[in-house]
C-alpha positions as CSV (number, residue, x, y, z in Angstrom):
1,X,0.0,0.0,0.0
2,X,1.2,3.2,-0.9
3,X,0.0,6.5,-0.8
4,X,-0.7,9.7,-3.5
5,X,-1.1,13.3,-3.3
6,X,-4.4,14.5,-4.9
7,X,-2.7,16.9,-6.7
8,X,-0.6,13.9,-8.6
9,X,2.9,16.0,-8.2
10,X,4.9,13.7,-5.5
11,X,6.0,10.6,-5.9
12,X,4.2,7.7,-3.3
13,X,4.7,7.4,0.0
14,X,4.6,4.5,2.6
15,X,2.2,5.0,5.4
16,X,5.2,5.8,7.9
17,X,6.2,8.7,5.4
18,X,2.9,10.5,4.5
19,X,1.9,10.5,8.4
20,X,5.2,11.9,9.1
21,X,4.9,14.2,6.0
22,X,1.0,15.4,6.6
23,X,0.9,17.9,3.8
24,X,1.9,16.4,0.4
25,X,5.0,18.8,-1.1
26,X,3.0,19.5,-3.8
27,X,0.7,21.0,-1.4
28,X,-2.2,17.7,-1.8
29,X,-3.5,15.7,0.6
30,X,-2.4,12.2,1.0
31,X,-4.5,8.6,0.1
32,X,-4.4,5.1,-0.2
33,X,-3.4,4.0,-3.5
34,X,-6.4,1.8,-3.6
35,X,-9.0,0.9,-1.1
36,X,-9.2,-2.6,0.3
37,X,-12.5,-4.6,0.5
38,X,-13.8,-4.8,3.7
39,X,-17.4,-6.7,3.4
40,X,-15.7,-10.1,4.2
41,X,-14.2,-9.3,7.7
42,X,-17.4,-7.5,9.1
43,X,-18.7,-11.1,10.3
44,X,-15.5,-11.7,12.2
45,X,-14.1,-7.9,13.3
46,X,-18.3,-7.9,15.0
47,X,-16.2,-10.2,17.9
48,X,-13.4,-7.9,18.5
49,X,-12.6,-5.3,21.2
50,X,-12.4,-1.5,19.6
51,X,-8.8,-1.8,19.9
52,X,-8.4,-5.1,18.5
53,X,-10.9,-3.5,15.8
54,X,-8.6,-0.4,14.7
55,X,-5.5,-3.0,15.3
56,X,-6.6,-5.0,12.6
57,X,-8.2,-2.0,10.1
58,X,-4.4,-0.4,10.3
59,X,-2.8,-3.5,8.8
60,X,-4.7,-3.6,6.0
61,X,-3.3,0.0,5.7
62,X,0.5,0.2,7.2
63,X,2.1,-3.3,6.3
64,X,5.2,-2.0,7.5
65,X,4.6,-1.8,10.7
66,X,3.5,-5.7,12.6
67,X,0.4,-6.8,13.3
68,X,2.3,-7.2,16.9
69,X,2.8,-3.5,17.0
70,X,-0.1,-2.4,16.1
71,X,-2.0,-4.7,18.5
72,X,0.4,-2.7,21.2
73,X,-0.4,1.0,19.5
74,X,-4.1,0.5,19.3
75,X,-4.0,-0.8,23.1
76,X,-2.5,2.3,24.5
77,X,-3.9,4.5,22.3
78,X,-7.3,3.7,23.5
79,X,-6.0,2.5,27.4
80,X,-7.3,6.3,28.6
81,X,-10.9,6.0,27.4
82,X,-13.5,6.0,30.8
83,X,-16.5,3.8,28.8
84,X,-15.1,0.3,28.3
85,X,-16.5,-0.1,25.1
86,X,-14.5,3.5,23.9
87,X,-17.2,4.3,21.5
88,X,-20.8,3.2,23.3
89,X,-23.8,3.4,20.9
90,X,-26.8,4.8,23.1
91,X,-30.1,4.2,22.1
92,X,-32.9,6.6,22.0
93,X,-36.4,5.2,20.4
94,X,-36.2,2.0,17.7
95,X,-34.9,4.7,14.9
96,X,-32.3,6.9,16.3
97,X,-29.1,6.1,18.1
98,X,-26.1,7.7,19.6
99,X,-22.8,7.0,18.8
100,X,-20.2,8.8,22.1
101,X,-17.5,9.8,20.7
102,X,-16.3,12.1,23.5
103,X,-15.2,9.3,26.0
104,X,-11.5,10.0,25.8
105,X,-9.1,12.2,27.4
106,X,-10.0,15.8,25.9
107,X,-13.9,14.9,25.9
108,X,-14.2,15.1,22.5
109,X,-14.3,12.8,19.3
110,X,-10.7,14.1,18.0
111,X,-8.8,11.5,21.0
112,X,-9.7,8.9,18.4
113,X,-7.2,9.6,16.0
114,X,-5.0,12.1,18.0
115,X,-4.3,9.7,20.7
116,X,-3.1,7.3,18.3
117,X,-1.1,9.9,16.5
118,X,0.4,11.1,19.0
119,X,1.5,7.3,19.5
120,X,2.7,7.5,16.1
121,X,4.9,10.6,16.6
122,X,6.8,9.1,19.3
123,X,7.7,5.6,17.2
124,X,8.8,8.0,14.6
125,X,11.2,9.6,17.1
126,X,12.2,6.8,18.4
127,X,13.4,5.0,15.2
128,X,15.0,8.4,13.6
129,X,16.6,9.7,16.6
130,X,15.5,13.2,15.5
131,X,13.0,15.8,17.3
132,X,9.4,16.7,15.8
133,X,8.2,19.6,15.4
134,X,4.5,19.2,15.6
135,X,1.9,22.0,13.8
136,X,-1.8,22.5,13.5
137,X,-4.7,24.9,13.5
138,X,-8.0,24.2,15.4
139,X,-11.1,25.5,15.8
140,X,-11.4,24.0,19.3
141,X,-11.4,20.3,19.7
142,X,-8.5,19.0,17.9
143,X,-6.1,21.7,19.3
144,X,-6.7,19.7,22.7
145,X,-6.7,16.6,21.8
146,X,-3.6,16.9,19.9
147,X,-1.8,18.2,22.6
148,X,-3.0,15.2,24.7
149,X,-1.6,12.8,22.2
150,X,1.8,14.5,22.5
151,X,2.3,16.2,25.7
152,X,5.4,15.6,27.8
153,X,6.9,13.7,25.5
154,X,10.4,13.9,24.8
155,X,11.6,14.6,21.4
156,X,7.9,15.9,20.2
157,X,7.4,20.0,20.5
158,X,3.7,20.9,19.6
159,X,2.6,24.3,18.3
160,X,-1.4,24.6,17.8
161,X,-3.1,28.4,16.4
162,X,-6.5,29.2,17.2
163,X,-8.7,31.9,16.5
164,X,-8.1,34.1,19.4
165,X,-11.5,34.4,21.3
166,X,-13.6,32.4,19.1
167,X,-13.3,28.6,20.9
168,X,-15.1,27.9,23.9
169,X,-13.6,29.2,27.1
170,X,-12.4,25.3,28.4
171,X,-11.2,24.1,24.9
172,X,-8.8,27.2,25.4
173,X,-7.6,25.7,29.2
174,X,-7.5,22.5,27.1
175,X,-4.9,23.6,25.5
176,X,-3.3,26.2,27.6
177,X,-3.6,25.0,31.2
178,X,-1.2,22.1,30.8
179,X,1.8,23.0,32.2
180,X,3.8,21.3,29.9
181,X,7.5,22.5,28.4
182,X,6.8,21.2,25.1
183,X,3.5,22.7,24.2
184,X,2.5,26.3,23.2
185,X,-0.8,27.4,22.6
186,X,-1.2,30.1,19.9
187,X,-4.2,32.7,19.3
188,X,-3.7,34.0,16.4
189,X,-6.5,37.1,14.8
190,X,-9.3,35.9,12.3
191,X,-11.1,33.0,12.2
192,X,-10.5,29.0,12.3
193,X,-9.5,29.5,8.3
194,X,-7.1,32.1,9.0
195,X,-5.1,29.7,11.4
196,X,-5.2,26.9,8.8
197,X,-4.1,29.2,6.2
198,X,-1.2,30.1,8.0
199,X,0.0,26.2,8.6
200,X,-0.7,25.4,5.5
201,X,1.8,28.2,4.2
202,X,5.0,26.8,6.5
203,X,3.7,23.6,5.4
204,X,4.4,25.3,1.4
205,X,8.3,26.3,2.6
206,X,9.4,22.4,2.3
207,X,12.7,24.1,3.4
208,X,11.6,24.7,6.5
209,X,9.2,21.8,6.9
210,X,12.9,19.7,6.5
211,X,15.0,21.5,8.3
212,X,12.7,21.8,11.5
213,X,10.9,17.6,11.1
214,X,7.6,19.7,10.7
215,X,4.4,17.2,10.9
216,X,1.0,18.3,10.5
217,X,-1.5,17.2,12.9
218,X,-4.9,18.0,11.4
219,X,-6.7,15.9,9.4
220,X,-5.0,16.7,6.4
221,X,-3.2,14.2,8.1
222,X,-3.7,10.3,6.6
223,X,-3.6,9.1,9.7
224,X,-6.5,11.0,11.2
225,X,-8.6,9.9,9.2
226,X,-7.9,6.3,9.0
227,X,-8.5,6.7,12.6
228,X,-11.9,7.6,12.1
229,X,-13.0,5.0,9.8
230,X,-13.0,2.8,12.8
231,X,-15.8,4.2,14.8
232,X,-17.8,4.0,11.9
233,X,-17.6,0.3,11.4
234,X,-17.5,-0.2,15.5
235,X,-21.1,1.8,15.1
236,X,-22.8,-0.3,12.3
237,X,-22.1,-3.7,13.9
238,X,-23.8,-3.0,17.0
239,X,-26.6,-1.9,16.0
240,X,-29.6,-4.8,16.0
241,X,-29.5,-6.5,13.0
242,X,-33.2,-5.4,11.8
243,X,-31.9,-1.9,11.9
244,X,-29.1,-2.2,9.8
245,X,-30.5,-2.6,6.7
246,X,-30.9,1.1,5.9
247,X,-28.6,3.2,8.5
248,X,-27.9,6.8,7.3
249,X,-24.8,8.5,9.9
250,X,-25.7,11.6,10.7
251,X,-21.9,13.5,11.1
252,X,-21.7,17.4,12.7
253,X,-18.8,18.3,10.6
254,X,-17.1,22.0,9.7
255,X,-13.8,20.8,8.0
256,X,-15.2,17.6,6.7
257,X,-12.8,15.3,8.0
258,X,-15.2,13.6,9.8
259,X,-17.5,12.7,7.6
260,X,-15.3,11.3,5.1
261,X,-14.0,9.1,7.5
262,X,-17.3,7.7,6.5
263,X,-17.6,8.0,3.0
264,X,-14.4,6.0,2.8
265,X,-15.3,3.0,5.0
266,X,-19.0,2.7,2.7
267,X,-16.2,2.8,-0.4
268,X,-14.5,0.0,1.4
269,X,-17.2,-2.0,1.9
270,X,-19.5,-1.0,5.1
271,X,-23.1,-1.2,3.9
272,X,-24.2,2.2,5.1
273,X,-27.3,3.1,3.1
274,X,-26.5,7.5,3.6
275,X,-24.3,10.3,5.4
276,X,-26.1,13.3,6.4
277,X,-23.8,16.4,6.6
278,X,-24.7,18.5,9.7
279,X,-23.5,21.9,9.6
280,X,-24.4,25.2,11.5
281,X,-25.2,28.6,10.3
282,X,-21.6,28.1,8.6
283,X,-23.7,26.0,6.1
284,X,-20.8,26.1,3.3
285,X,-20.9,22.1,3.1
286,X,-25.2,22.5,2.9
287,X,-25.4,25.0,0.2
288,X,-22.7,22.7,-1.6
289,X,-24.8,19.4,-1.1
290,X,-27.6,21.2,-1.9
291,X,-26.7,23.2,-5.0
292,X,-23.5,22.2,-6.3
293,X,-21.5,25.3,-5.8
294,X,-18.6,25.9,-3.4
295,X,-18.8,29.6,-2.6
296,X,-17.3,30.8,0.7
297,X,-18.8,33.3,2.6
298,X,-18.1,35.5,5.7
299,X,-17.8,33.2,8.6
300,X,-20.4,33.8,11.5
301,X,-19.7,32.9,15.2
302,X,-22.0,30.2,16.5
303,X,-22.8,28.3,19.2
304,X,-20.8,25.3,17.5
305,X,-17.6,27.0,17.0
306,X,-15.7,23.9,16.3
307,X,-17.6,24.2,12.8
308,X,-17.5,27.9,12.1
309,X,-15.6,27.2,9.0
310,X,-15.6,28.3,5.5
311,X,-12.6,26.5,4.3
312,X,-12.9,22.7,5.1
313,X,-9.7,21.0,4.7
314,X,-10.6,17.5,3.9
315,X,-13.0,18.4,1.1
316,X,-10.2,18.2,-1.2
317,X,-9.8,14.5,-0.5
318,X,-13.8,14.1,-1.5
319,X,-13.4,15.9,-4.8
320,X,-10.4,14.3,-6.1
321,X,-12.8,10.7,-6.1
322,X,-15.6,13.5,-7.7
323,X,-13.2,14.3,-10.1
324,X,-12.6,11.0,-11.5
325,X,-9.4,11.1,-9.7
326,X,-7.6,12.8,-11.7
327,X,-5.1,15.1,-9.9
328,X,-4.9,18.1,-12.9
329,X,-8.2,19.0,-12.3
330,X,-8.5,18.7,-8.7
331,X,-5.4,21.1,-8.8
332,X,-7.4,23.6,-11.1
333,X,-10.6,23.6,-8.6
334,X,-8.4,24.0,-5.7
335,X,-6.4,26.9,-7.3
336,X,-10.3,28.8,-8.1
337,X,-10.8,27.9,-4.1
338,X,-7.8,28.9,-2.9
339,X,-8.8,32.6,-5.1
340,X,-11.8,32.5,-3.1
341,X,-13.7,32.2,-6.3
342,X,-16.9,30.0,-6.4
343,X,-16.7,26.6,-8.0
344,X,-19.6,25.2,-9.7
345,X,-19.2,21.2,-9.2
346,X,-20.9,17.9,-10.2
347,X,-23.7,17.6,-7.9
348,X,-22.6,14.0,-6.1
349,X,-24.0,11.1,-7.0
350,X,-23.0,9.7,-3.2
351,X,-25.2,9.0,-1.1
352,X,-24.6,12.4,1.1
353,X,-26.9,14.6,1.8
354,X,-27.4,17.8,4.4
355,X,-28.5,20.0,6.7
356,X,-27.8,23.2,8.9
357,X,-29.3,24.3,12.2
358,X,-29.1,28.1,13.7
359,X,-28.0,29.1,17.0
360,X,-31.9,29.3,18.1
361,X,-32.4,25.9,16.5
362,X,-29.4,24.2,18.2
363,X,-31.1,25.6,21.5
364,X,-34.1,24.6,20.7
365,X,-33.2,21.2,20.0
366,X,-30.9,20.5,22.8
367,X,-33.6,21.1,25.0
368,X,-36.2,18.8,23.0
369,X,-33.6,16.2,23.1
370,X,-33.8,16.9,27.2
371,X,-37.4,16.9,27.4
372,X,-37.9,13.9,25.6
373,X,-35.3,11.3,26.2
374,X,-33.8,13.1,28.9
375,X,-30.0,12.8,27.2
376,X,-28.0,16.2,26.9
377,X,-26.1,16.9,24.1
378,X,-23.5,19.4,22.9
379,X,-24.2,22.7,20.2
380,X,-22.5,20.4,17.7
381,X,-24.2,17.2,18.3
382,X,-27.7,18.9,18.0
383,X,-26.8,19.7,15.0
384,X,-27.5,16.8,13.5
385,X,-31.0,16.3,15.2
386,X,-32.4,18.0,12.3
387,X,-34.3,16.6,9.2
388,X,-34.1,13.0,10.6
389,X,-35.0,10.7,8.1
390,X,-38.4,8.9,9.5
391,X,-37.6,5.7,7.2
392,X,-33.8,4.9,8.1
393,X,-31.9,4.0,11.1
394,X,-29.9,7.5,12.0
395,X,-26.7,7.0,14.1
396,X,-25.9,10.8,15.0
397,X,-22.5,11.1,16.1
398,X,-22.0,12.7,19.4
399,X,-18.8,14.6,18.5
400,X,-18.5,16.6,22.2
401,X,-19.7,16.4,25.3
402,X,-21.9,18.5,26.9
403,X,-19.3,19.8,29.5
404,X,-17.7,21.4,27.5
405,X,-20.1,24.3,26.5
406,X,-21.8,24.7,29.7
407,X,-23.1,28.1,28.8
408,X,-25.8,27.4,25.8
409,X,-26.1,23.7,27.4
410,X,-27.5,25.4,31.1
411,X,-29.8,28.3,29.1
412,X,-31.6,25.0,27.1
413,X,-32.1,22.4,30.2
414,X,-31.7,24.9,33.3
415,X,-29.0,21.7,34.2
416,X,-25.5,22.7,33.9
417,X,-23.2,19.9,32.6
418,X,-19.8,19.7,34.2
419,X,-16.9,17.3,34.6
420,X,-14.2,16.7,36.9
421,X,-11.1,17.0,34.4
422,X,-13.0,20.1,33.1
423,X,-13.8,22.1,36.7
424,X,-10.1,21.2,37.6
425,X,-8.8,23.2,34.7
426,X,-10.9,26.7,35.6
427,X,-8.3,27.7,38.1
428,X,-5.1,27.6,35.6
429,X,-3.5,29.8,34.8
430,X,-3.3,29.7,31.0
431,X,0.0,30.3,29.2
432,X,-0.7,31.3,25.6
433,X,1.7,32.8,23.1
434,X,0.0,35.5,20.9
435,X,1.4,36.2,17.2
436,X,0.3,38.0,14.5
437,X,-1.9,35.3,11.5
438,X,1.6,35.1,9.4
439,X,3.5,32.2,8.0
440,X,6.5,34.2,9.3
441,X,5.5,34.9,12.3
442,X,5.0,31.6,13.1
443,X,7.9,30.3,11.3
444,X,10.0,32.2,13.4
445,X,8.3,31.0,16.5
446,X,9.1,27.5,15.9
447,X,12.7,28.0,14.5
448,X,13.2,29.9,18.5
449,X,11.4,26.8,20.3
450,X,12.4,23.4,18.2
């Protein structure tokens, strides 16, 4: 198995090499080759433990790493989880389901893969014998949960930007309150975009990217999103058999990552009958599903901020399979994005479709969801309680949890949600490290820390 840039301009690269990589040099995102078959190990992976699951799902993708090692990856990785089945499926009438995904160490659905790449990381220190330099933008949750994968360990510094003000107050402390020598929190001005512009500009100067061992952690990352394929397949076989003969997964997504994750496991083999994009009043992936066009607007704070995006990284991945894969012409659409231009695309023939909720709809909703099966959920999981198909099996992924957005959570139910780790952080003191939204700013950072 090797693996391609969409944009068809660097040569392949083992697993090992386009995790350590994350950007492609020719500025693409990385995939498989090809995409193994799946359908004829659901019977027998249906037994397994999640670990043993995602164990066995990364050898058909890394065969240079042992089925022994991975077994030992997968184990830690998922070791810090406090539900014993990682990723429980919650039931809430005969049609609609749950899936946690928030059971890990940041309380959010990012410790999936970040844990694991954080794992990762440190194997790929270990076998070079040279430090990492470790970048990434968020717009909340995977700032946190990347810094849980890597913090305190040697050889691994870790340099997240955020939009300064605009993530919740205690996926800020996620990231800021840890104490640690190797990790610096950045607020940067702008939006979530602005940050991931920025990264993906140092990630452009391959000089630098060599000379400092930069490694992307979002999920322009491979790995990420191999990571979430998993959770996916975990979720379909433990639903009842009766009910999953039509199951559409319902996925709160801003930068499309998530969602994918999905897409990919159906191409593999997963009989999932639909994916319902989620979105907020960000609704660039809804007008696209809905319409056809790509056109990116002015981005409006929410109560989801993890999803007030305009710029979603992973939809490249998606349109290079649009485009027939063929790498020229994902390179033309992306330079018409990247312009700011609007794109006019196929309308898919997938089976994805959409939705978006407003602020007074995700309050609204949250405290339906109270009042009738008296479950709390987070901004971005009520997202996808909208438009639920009456016909299917909907599995809505629980991407947060509730904790962590006390404020919108309280004014819905009149019940605030808290958690230990979370209350423990409020009396930090938070150590942040303020640039300007630059490439050189931030290049100049890292060259002074790594």
């Amino acid at each position: 198995m090797n693996y391609i840039s969409t944009r068809g301009q660097t040569s392949p690269h083992t697993f090992t090499q386009a995790v350590e990589a994350g950007l492609a040099p020719d500025g693409g995102l990385f995939l498989p080759d090809h995409l193994p078959s799946i359908a004829d190990k659901l019977d027998h992976w249906a037994s397994l433990s999640y670990p043993a699951l995602a164990s066995e799902f990364f050898q058909l993708f890394a065969p240079e790493i042992s089925p022994e090692e991975w077994t030992s990856l997968t184990t830690h990785a998922y070791s810090r989880f406090d539900s014993p089945d990682v990723a429980p499926l919650r039931k809430l009438n005969d049609r609609t389901f749950v899936l946690e995904l928030w059971h890990g160490p940041t309380l959010a659905f990012k410790d999936f893969a970040l844990q694991l790449l954080g794992l990762l990381y440190k194997r790929q220190v270990k076998q070079k014998g040279t430090a990492l330099a470790v970048l990434g933008a968020t717009s909340g949750d995977t700032g946190s949960a990347a810094i849980h994968g890597c913090v305190g360990q040697d050889g691994i510094q870790i340099f997240i930007l955020y939009p300064q003000g605009r993530v919740a107050p205690l996926q800020e402390r996620q990231m800021a309150c840890t104490g640690a020598a190797n990790v610096f929190a950045i607020p940067v001005p702008g939006f979530f975009d602005d940050a991931q512009r920025v990264v993906k500009e140092c990630f452009a100067d391959t000089y630098f990217v060599s000379r400092h061992h930069l490694s992307a952690v979002n999920s322009i990352n491979i790995a990420r999103v191999l990571a979430q394929c998993v959770y996916y397949i975990w979720a379909w076989l433990r639903l009842p058999s009766a009910a999953r003969s039509k199951v559409e997964f319902v996925v709160p997504t801003g930068n499309f990552g998530n969602v994918l994750a999905g897409w990919l496991a159906q191409q593999m083999g997963l009989p999932v009958h639909s994916f319902r994009v989620a979105t907020n009043q960000n609704d660039i992936l809804h007008r696209f599903f809905s319409t056809g066009e790509y056109r990116q607007e002015d981005v409006q704070p929410s109560h989801a901020p993890s999803m007030d995006i305009q710029a979603a990284s992973n939809f490249e991945r998606y349109l290079y399979y649009m485009l027939g894969q063929q790498p020229d012409k994902v390179r033309e659409v992306m330079a018409q994005m990247k312009a700011g231009s609007p794109v006019q695309l196929p309308r898919s023939v997938s089976a994805i479709r959409s939705s978006r909720m407003s602020d007074a709809e995700i309050e609204r909703c949250i405290a339906s969801v109270w009042k009738d099966h008296h479950y709390v959920i987070d901004p971005h999981t009520a997202c996808g309680f909208a438009d639920l198909a009456q016909d299917t099996t909907s599995v809505v992924l629980s991407t947060a949890s509730p904790a962590k957005f006390p404020d919108v959570v309280t004014q819905a139910t009149g019940q605030e949600p808290t958690h230990p780790t979370l209350e423990a952080l409020k009396s930090l003191p938070l150590a942040t490290h303020p640039m300007a939204a630059t490439a050189d700013a931030v290049k100049a950072f890292i060259a002074a820390h790594s």
